[in-house]
C-alpha positions as a LaTeX table, in Angstrom:
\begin{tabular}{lrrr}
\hline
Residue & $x$ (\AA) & $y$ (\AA) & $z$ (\AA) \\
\hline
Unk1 & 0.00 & 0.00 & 0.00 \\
Unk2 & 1.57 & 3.35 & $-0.84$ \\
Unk3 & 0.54 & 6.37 & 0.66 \\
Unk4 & $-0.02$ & 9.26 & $-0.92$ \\
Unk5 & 1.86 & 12.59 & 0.29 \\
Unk6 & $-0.26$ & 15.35 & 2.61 \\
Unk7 & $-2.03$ & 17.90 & 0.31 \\
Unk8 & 0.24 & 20.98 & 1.16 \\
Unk9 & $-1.98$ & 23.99 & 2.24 \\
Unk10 & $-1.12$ & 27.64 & 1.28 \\
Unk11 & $-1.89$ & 30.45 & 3.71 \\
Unk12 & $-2.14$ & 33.95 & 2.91 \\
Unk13 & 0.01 & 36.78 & 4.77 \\
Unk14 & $-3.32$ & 37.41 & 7.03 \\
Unk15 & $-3.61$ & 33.61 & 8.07 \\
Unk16 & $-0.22$ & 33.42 & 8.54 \\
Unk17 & $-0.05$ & 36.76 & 11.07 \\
Unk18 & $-2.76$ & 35.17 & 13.17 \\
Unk19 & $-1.03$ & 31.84 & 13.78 \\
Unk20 & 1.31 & 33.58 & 14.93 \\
Unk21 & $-0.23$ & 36.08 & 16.94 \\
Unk22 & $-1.98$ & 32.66 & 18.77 \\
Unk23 & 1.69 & 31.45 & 18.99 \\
Unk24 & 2.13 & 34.55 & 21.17 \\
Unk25 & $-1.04$ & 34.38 & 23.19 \\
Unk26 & $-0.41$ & 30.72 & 24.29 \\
Unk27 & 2.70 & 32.34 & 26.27 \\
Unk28 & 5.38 & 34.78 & 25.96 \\
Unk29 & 7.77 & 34.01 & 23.57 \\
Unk30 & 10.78 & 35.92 & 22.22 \\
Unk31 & 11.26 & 37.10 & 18.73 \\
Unk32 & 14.27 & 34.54 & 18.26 \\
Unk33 & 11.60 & 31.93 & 18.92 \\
Unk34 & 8.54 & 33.89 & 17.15 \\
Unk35 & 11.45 & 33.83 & 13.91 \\
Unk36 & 12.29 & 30.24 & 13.68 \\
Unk37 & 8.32 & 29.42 & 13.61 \\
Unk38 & 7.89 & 31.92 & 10.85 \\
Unk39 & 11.14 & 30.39 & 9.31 \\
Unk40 & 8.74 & 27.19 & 8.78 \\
Unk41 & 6.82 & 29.48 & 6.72 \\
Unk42 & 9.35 & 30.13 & 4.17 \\
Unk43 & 8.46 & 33.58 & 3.78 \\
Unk44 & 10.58 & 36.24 & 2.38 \\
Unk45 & 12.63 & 38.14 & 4.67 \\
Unk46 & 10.95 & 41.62 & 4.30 \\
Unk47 & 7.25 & 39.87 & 4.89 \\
Unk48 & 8.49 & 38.14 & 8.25 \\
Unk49 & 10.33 & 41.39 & 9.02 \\
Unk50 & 6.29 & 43.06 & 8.88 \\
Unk51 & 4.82 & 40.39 & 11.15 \\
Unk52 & 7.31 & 40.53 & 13.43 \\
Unk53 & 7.00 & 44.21 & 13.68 \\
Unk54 & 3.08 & 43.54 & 13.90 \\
Unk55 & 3.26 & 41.46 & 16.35 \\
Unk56 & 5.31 & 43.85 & 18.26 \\
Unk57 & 3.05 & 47.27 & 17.68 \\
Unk58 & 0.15 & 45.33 & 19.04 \\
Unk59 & 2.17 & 43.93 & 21.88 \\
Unk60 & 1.84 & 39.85 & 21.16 \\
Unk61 & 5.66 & 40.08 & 21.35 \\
Unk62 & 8.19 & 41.85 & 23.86 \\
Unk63 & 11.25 & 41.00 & 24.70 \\
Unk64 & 11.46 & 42.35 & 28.19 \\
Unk65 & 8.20 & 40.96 & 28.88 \\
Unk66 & 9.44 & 37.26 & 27.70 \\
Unk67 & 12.77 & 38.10 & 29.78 \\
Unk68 & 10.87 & 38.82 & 33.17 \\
Unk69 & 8.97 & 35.95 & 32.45 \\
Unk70 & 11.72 & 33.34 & 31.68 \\
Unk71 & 13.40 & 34.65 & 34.67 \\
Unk72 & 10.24 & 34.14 & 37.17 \\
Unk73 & 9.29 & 30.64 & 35.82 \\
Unk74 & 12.49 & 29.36 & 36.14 \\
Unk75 & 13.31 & 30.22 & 39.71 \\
Unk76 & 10.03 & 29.41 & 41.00 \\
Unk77 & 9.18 & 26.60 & 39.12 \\
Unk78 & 12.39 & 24.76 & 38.15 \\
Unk79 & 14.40 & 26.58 & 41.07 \\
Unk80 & 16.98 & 27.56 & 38.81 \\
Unk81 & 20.07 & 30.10 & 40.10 \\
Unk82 & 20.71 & 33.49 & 37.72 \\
Unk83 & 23.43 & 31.71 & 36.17 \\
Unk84 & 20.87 & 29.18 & 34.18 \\
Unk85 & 18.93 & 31.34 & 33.97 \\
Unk86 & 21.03 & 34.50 & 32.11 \\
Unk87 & 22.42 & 31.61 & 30.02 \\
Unk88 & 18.58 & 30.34 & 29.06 \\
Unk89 & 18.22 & 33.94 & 27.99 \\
Unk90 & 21.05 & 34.32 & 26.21 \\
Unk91 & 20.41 & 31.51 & 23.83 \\
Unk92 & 17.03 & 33.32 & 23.64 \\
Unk93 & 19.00 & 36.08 & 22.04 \\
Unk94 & 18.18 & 38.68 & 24.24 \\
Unk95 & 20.62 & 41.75 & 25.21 \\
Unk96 & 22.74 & 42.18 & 28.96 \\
Unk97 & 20.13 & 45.06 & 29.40 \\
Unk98 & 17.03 & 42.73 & 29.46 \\
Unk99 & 18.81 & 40.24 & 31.00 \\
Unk100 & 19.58 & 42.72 & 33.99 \\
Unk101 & 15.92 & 43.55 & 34.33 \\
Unk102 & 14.68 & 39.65 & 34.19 \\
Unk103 & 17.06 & 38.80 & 37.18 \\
Unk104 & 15.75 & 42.22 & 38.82 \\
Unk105 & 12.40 & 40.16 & 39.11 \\
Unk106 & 13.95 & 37.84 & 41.39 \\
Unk107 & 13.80 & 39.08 & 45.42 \\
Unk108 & 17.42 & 38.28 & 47.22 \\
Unk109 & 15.14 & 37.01 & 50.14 \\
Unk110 & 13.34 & 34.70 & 47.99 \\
Unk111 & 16.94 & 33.42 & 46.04 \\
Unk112 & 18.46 & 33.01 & 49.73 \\
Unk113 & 14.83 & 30.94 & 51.09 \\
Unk114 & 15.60 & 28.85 & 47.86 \\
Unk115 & 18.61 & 28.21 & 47.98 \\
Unk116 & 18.25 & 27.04 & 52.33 \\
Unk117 & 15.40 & 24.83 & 50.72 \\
Unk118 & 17.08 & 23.18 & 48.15 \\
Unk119 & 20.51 & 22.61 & 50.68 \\
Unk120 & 18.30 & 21.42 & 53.36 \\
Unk121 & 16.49 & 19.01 & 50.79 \\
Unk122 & 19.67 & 17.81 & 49.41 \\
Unk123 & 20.94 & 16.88 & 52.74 \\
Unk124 & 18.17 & 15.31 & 54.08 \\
Unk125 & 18.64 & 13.45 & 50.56 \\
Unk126 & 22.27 & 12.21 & 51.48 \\
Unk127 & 21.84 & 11.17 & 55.08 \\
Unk128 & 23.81 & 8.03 & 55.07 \\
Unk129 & 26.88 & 9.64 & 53.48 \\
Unk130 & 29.99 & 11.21 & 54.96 \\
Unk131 & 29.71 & 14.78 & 55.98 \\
Unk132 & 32.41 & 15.56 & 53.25 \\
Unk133 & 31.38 & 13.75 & 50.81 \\
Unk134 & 27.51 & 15.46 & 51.10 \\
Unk135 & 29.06 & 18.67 & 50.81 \\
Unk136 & 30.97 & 17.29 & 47.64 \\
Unk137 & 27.24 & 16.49 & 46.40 \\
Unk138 & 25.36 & 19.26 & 47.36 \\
Unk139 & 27.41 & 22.00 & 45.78 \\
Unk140 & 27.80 & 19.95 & 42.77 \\
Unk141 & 24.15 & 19.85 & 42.67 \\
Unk142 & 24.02 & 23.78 & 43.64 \\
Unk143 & 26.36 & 24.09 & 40.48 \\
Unk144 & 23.92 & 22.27 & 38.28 \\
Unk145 & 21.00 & 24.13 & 38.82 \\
Unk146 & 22.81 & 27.46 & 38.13 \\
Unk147 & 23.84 & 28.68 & 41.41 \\
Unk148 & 27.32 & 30.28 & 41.79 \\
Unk149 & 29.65 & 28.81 & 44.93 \\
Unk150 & 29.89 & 32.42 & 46.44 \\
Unk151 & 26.29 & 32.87 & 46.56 \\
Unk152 & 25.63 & 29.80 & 48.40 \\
Unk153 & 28.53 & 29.14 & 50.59 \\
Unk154 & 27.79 & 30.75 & 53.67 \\
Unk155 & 24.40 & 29.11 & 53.88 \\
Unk156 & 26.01 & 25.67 & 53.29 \\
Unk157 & 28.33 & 26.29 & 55.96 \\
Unk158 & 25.77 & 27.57 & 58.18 \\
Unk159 & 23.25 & 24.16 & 57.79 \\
Unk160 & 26.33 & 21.67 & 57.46 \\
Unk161 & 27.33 & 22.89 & 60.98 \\
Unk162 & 24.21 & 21.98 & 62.27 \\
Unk163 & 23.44 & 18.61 & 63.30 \\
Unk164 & 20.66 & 16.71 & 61.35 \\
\hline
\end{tabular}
């Protein structure tokens, strides 16, 4: 049995902006990301250059809004550190100066209460190993999730010292 290729469907410029302003609605996106869907489009360069600007004048696409965000979700949902983070938004495409205002969105209380949470966790985690080898763990887990060793150090000292 053969089967018989998909009838290819054509859609004007109008279609076309409205996919793409749904693209936008269904969450923020940046125009990095908003340009490689159009790129499925094949459109010419100047006619993806006018939706991205329409999309833009009638705010379905900001950058700083996408930055902020990025920046929120991942802390609070994947408990990322700013380093992850800034590099998640860098492969976005986006510039220092939105980057700057994304991490701005993040409270140092709630980064510090995070990062006590995910130390306290992680030991917990590692009970039946050697205090020097959990600390081994835990900061190579710290390091994975984006967080730099200075920001977390004196808080791992802090609950190491205490006893479980």
């Amino acid at each position: 049995m053969t089967s018989r290729p998909a009838k290819q469907t054509y859609l004007s410029i109008d279609q076309i902006r409205k996919r793409m302003a749904d693209y936008c609605v269904y969450r923020d996106r940046s125009e990095r990301e908003v340009r490689r869907k159009l790129a499925e489009f094949r459109l010419r360069p100047e006619v993806e250059d006018d939706i991205v600007a329409f999309l833009i004048q009638h705010q379905f696409l900001d950058d700083l809004r996408f930055a902020r965000s990025y920046a929120r979700g991942k802390f609070y949902h994947n408990r990322w550190g700013k380093r992850k983070i800034v590099e998640g938004l860098r492969r976005h495409g986006l510039t220092e100066y939105y980057i700057r205002q994304a991490l701005d969105e993040i409270p140092a209380e709630d980064y510090a209460a995070t990062l006590r949470r995910l130390i306290a966790r992680k030991r917990q985690s590692l009970s039946g190993v050697s205090p020097a080898k959990r600390r081994t763990k835990i900061i190579a887990y710290l390091q994975s999730k984006g967080y730099d060793y200075a920001e977390f150090k004196n808080i791992l000292d802090e609950i190491c010292q205490t006893p479980e």
